[in-house]
Backbone as CSV, one residue per row, in Angstrom:
resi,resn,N_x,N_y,N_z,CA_x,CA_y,CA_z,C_x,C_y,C_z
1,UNK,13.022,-5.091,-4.625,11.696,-4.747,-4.138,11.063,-5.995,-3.551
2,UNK,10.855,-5.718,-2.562,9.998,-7.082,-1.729,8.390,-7.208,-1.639
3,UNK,7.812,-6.514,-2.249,6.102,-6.817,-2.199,5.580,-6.992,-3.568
4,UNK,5.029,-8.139,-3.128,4.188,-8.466,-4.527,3.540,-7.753,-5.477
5,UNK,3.219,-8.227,-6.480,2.532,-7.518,-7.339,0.869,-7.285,-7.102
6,UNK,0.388,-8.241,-6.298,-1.069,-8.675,-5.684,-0.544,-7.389,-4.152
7,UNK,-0.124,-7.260,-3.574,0.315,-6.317,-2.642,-0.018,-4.867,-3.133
8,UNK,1.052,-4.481,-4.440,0.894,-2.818,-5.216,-0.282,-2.807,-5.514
9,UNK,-1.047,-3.825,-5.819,-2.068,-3.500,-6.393,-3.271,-3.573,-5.218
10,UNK,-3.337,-4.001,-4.232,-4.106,-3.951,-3.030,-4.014,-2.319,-2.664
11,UNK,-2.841,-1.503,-2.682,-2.322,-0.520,-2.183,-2.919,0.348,-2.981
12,UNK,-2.825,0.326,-4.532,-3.262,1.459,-5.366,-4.673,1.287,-5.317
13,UNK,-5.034,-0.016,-5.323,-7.050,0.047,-5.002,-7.357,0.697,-3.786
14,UNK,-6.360,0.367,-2.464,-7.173,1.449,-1.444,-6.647,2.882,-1.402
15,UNK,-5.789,3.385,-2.071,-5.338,4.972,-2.291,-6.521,5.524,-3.673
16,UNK,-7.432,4.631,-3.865,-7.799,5.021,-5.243,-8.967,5.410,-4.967
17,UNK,-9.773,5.445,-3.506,-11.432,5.646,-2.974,-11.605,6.572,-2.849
18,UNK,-12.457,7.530,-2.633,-12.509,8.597,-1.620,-12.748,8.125,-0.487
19,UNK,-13.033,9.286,0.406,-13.070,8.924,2.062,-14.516,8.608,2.086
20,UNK,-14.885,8.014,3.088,-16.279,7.551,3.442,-16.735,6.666,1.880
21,UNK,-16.947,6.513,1.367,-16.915,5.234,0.115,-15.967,3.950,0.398
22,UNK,-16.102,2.381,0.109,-15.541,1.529,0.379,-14.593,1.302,-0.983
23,UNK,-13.262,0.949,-0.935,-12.420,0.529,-1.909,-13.563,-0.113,-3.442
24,UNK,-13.122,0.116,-4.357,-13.853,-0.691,-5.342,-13.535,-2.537,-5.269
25,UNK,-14.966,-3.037,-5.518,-15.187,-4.286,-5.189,-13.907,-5.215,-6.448
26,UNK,-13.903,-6.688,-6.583,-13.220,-7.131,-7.725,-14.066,-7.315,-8.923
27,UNK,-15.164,-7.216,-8.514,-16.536,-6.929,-9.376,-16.491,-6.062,-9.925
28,UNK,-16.415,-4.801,-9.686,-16.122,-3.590,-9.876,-15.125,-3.386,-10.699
29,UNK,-14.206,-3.521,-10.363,-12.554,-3.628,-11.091,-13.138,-4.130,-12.580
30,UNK,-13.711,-5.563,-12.580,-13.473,-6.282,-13.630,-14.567,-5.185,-14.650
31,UNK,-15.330,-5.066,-14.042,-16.353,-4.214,-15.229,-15.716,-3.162,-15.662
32,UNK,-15.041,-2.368,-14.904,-14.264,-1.548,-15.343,-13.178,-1.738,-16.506
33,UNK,-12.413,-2.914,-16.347,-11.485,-3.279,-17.110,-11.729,-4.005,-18.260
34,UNK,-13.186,-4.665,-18.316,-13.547,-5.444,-19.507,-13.768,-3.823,-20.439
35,UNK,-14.499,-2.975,-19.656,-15.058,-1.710,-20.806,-13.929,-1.173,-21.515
36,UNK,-12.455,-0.709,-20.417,-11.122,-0.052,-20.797,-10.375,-1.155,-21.942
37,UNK,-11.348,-2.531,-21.976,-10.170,-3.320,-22.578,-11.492,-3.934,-24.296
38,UNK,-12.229,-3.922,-23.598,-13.520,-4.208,-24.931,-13.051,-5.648,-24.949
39,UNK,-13.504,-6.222,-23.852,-12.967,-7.791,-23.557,-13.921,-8.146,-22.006
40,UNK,-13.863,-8.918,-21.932,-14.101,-9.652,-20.723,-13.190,-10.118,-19.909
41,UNK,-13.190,-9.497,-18.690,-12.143,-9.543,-17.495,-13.038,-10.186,-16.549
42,UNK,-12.727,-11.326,-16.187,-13.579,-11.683,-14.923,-13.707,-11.416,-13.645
43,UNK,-14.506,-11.688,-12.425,-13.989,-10.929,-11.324,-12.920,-11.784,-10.691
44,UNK,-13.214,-13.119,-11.141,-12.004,-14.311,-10.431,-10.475,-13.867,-10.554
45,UNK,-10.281,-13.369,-12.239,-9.163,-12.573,-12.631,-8.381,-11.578,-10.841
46,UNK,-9.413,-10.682,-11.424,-9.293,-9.830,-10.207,-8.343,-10.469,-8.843
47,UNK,-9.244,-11.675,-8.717,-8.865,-11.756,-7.419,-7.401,-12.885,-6.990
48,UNK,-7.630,-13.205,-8.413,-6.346,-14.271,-8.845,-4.986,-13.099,-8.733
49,UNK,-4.997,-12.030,-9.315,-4.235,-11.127,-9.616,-3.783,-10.346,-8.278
50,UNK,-4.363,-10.348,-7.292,-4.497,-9.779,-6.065,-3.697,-10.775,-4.987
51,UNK,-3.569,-11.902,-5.502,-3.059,-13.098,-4.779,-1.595,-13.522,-5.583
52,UNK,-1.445,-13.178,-6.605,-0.267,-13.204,-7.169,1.147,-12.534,-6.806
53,UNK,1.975,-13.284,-7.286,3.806,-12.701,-6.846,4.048,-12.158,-7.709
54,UNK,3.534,-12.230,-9.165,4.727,-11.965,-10.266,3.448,-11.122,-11.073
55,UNK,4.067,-9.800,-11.722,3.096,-9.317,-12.719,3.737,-10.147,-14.394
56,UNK,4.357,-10.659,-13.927,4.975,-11.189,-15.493,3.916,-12.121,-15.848
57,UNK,2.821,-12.773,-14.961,1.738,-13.197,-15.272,0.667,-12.476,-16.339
58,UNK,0.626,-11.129,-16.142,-0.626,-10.284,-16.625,-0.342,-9.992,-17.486
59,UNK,-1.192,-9.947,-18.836,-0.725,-8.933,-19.785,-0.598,-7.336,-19.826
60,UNK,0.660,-7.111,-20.865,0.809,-5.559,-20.687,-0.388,-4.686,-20.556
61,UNK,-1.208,-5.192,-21.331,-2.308,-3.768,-21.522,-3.170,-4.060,-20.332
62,UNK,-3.604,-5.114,-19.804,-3.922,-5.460,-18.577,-3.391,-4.359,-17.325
63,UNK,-2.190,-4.496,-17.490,-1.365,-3.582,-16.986,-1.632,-2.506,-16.512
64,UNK,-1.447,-1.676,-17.781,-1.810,-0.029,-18.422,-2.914,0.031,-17.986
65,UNK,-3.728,-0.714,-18.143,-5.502,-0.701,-17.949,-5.360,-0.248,-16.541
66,UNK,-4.998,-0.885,-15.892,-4.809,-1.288,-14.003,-4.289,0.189,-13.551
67,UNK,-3.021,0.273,-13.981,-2.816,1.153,-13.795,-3.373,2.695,-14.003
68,UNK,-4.328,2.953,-15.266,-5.162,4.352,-15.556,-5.917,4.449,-14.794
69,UNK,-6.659,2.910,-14.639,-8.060,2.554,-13.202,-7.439,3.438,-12.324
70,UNK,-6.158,2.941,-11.539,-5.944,3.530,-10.396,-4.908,4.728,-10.135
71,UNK,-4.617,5.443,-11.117,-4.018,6.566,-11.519,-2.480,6.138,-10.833
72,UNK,-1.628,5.554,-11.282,-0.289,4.924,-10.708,0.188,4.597,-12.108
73,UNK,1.398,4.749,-12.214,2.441,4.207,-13.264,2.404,2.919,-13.335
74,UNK,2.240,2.333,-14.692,2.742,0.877,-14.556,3.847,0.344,-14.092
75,UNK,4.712,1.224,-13.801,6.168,0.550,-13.562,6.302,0.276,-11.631
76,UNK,5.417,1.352,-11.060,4.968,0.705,-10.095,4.101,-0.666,-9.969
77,UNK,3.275,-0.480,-10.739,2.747,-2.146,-10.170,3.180,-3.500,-11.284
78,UNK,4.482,-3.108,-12.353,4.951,-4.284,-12.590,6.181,-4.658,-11.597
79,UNK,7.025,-3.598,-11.508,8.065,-3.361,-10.356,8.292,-3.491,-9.018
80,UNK,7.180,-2.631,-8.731,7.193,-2.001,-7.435,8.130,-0.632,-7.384
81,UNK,7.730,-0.008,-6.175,8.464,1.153,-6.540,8.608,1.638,-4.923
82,UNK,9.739,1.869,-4.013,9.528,2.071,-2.713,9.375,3.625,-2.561
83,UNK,9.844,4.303,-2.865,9.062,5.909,-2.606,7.993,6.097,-3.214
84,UNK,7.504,5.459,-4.023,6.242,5.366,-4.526,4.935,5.091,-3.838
85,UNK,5.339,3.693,-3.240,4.439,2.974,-2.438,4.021,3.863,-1.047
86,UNK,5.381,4.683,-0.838,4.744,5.119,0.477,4.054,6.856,0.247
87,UNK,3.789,7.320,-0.529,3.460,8.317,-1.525,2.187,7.692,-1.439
88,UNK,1.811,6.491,-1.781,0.523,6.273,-2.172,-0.096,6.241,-0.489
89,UNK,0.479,5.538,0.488,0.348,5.476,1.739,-0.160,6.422,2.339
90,UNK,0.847,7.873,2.252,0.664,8.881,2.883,-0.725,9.826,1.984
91,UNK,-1.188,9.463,0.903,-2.097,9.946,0.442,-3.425,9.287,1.276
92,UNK,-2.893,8.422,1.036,-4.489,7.412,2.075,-4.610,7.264,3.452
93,UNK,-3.321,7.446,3.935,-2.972,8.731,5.613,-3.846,9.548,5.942
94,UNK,-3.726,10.485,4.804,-4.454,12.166,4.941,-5.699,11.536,4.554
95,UNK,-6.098,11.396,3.717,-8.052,11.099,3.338,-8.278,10.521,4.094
96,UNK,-7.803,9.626,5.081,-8.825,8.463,6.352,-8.446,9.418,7.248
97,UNK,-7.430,10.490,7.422,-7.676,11.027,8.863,-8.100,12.712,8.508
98,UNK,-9.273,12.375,7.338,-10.312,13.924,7.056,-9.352,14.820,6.989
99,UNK,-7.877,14.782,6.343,-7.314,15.977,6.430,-7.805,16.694,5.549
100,UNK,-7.858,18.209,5.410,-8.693,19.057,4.144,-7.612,19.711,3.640
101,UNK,-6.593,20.147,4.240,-5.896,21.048,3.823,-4.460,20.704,5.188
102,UNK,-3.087,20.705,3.792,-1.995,20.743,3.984,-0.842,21.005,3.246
103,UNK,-0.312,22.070,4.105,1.150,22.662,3.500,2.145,23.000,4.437
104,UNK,3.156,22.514,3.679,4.423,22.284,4.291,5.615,23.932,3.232
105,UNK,6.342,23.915,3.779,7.395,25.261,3.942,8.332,24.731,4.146
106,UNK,9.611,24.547,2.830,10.342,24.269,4.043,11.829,25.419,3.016
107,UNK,12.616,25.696,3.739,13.333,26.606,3.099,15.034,25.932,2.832
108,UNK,15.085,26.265,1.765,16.812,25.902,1.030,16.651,23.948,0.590
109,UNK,15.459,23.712,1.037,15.352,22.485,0.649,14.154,22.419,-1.148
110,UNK,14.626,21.001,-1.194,13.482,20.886,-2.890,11.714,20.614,-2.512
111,UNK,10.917,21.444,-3.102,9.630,21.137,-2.718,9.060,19.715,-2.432
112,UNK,8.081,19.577,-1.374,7.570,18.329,-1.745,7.945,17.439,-0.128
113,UNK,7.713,16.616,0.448,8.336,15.681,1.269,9.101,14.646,0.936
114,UNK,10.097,14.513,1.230,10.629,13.012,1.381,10.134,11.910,1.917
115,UNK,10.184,10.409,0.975,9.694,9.134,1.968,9.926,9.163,3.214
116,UNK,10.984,9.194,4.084,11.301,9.636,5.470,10.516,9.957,6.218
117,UNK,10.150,11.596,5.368,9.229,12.303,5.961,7.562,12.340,6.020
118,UNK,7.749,11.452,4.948,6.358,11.111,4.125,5.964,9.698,5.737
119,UNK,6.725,8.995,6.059,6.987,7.698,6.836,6.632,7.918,7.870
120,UNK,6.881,9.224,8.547,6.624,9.884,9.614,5.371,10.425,10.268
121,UNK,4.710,11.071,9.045,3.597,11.530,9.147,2.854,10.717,8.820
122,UNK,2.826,9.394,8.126,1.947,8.502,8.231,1.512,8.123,9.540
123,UNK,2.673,7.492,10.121,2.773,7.170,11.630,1.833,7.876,12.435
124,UNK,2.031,9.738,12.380,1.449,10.189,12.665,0.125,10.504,12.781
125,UNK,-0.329,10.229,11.519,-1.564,10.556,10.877,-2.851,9.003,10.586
126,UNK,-1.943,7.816,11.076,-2.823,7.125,11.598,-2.320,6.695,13.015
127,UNK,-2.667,7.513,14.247,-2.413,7.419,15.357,-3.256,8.227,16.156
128,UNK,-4.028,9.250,15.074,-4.967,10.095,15.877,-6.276,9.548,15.485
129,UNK,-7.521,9.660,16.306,-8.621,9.471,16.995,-9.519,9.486,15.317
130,UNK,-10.195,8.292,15.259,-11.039,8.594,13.883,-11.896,10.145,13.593
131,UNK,-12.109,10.622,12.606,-12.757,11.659,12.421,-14.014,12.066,13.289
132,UNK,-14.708,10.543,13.306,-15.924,10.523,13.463,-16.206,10.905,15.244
133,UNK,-15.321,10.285,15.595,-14.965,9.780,17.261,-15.069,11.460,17.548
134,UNK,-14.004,12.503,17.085,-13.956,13.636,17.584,-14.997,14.719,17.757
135,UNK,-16.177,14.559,17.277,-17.455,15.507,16.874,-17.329,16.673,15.966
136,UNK,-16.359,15.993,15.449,-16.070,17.427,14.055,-17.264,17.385,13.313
């Protein structure tokens, strides 16, 4: 796996917003994580952690914490995880390009998209015209 641990975790903070709301701040994060942890997390933490290569730095429950924050497996953001990562991608695809509703059909195959396919429609789906731009 080639992306940092400061990388997965850039990725699961911006798959983790809704649309029109800005990513949560490192401010944010930390208050969050001092309450999940009944400790004091600083925001420097945050941003130290965001700039980091290795999760072998963080502690486990640090971890777990990070991970419930941003609804992702820990084993993605101690690991990394490549169908994972782009799963999280294509989720944050569809919410920045106002999708409301999508379903796919596909027959003799297993439910669900493949990364491939998942790869594709990203492409796709940030290539069209912002929401706002169109007068929807």
């Amino acid at each position: 796996m080639s992306s940092t641990f400061g990388h997965r975790l850039d990725i699961a903070i911006d798959a983790a917003h809704p649309r029109g709301t800005p990513p949560r701040s490192d401010g944010a994060i930390a208050a969050g994580l001092s309450r999940d942890l009944d400790r004091d997390v600083p925001e420097s933490a945050i941003a130290q952690w965001r700039a980091t290569a290795d999760a072998d730095d963080i502690a486990p429950d640090v971890l777990e914490a990070l991970a419930r924050r941003f609804g992702c497996p820990v084993e993605y953001l101690r690991d990394g995880d490549d169908d994972y990562e782009v799963q999280l991608r294509f989720q944050t695809a569809v919410r920045d390009a106002d999708v409301r509703h999508l379903s796919f059909r596909r027959v003799g195959q297993p439910a669900g998209l493949s990364a491939g396919e998942m790869r594709a429609w990203i492409t796709m789906l940030t290539s069209l015209p912002a929401p706002h731009s169109t007068g929807r």
